[in-house]
C-alpha positions in Angstrom: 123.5 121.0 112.3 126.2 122.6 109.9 126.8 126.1 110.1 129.9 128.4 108.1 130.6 130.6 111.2 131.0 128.5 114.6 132.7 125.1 115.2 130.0 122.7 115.3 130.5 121.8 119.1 129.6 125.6 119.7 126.3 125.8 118.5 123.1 125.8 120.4 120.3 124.0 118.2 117.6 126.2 120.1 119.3 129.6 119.1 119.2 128.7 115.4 117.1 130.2 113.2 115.4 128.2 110.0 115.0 129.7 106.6 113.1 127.8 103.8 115.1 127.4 100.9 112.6 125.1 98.6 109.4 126.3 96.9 106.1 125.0 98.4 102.6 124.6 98.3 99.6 124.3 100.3 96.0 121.7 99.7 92.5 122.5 100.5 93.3 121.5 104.1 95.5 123.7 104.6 98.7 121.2 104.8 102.3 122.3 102.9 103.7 120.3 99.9 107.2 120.5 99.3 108.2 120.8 95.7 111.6 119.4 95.2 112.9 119.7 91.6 113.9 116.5 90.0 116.8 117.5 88.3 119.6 119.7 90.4 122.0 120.5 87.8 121.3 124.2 87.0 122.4 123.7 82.9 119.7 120.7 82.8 117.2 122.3 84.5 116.8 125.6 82.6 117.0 123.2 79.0 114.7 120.3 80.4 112.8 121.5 83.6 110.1 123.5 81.1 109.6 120.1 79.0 109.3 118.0 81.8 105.4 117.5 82.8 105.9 117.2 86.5 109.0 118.9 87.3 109.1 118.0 90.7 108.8 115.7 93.7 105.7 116.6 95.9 106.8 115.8 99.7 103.4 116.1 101.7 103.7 117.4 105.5 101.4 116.3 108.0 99.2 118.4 110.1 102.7 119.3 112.6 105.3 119.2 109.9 103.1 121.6 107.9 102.6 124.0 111.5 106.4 123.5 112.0 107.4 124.6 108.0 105.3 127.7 108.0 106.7 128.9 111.2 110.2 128.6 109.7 110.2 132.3 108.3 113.4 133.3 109.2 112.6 135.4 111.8 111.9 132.9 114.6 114.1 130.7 116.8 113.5 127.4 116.8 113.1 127.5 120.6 110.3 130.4 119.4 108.7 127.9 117.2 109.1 124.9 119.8 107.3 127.0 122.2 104.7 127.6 119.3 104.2 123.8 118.6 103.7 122.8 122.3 100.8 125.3 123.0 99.3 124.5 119.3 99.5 120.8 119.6 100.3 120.0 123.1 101.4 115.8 124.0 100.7 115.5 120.4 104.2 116.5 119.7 105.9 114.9 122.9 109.3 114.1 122.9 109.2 117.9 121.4 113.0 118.6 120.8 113.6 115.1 119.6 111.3 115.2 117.3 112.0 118.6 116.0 115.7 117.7 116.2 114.9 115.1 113.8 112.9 116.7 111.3 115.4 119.5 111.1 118.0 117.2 110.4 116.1 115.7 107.6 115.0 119.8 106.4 119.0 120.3 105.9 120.2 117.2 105.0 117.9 117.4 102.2 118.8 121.1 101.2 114.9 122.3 102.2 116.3 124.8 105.0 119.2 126.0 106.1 120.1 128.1 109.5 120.9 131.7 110.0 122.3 132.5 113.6 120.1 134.6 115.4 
C-alpha cells in the first residue's frame, strides 16, 4: 500500500487505518453501492456531470465487502476491523488477511480509500 510518510518496506498493513474517499449507497438489503463518477476531470465534471442521466458507475459489494466498507470510518485499524469480520462472518472469510489484503489493494488502486497511519 502507498503511503506519503514511511518508505513502503516500513509499513505494517494491519496498523493502517482506511478512510472512504468515494460517495456511496446502500439497497433494501442493506448491502453498499459504490458510486464512482464517470468522468474524473474536475472542469468536465462540473459542466457535464449535471447533464449526464447516470453520472456514475454503481460497483455493488457483497454481503462482506459491504461489512468490510462500512467499518472503514477512519477511526478503526484494519487489524480492528479484521478482528470485526472474523467474529461477524467466521470461515466465511478464511484466508482473512489475504483476502482483505486484496480487496484493499483494489479500494486504493481504484482511488475508493486511502490510508491514514494510526
Amino acid at each position: 500500500m502507498k503511503t506519503k510518510a514511511a518508505p513502503p518496506g516500513e509499513v505494517n498493513l494491519l496498523d493502517l487505518v482506511p478512510v472512504q474517499n468515494l460517495t456511496w449507497e446502500s439497497d433494501e438489503t442493506g448491502r453498499v453501492i459504490l458510486l464512482k463518477p464517470k468522468i474524473k476531470n474536475a472542469f468536465l465534471a462540473r459542466h457535464l456531470l449535471p447533464r449526464i442521466r447516470k453520472p456514475h458507475y454503481k460497483i455493488r459489494l457483497d454481503e462482506i465487502g459491504s461489512a468490510f466498507w462500512l467499518r472503514c470510518d477512519g477511526q478503526r485499524s484494519i487489524q480492528a476491523i479484521a478482528e470485526l469480520q472474523k467474529r461477524e462472518f467466521g470461515d466465511a472469510v478464511e484466508p482473512l488477511y489475504e483476502r482483505i489484503s486484496r480487496f484493499l489493494r483494489t479500494l486504493e488502486k481504484n482511488r475508493f480509500i486511502v490510508f491514514k497511519k494510526k
